[in-house]
C-alpha positions, 0 to 999 in steps of 0.5 A: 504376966503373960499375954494372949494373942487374939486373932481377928475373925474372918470376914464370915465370924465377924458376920456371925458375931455381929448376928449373935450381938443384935439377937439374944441377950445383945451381948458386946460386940467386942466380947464375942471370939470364936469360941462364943457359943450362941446359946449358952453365951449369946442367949439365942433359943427359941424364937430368938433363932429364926432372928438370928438367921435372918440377921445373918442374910438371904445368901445364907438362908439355905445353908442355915435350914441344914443345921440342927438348931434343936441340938444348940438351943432349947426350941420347946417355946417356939411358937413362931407367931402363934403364941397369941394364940396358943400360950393362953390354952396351953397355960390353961392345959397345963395349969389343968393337969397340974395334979397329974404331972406335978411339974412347974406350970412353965418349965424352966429354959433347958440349956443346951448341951452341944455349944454351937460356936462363932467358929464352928457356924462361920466353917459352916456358911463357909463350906456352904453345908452342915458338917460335924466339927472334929473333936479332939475326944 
């Protein structure tokens, strides 16, 4: 039996993890580590993002309009408080051109290729700036 050796998050991916347990599909606290990834694990696109970077704080408001959110999470059905407003002509819109595009009326969430993790976005508020990790590639 082997056994892993789990290192505690620093003081900024414990605030990150805790961001990504109260948004998204609010998944256990415990469960999140460093290589959690906010949409694809944590279930935050859309919306749910802007509340992700508000949970994370004001000091960190800044930093966070750096970071290219269309890349980690699917942005299509943001409305940003205009939904009231806009879904109903924009179902009518598509549900009219149907037999031209012949899609799903509503499209399927998109699932993010790049994985923005717990580790990767903490390094990030840590330096204070977006910055491409290194991959081993």
């Amino acid at each position: 039996m082997t056994s892993v050796l789990v290192l505690p998050l620093s003081s900024k991916e414990e605030l990150v993890a805790q961001a990504m347990a109260n948004n998204g599909r609010r998944i256990d606290l415990a469960s999140i580590g460093r290589d959690t990834a906010m949409s694809q694990d944590a279930g935050i696109d859309g919306i749910d993002v802007w509340d992700f970077i508000v949970t994370l704080g004001d000091e960190h408001r800044d930093i966070c309009k750096e970071v290219p959110w269309q890349r980690f999470s699917d942005q299509r059905a943001s409305f940003y408080g205009w939904s009231v407003l806009i879904v109903p002509f924009w179902l009518l819109v598509r549900i009219i051109t149907w037999p031209v595009h012949r899609e799903a009326v509503i499209p399927p969430l998109r699932c993010a290729e790049e994985r923005l993790t717990v580790g990767l976005l903490a390094a990030v508020l840590e330096r204070g700036a977006w910055f491409e990790a290194e991959t081993g590639a």
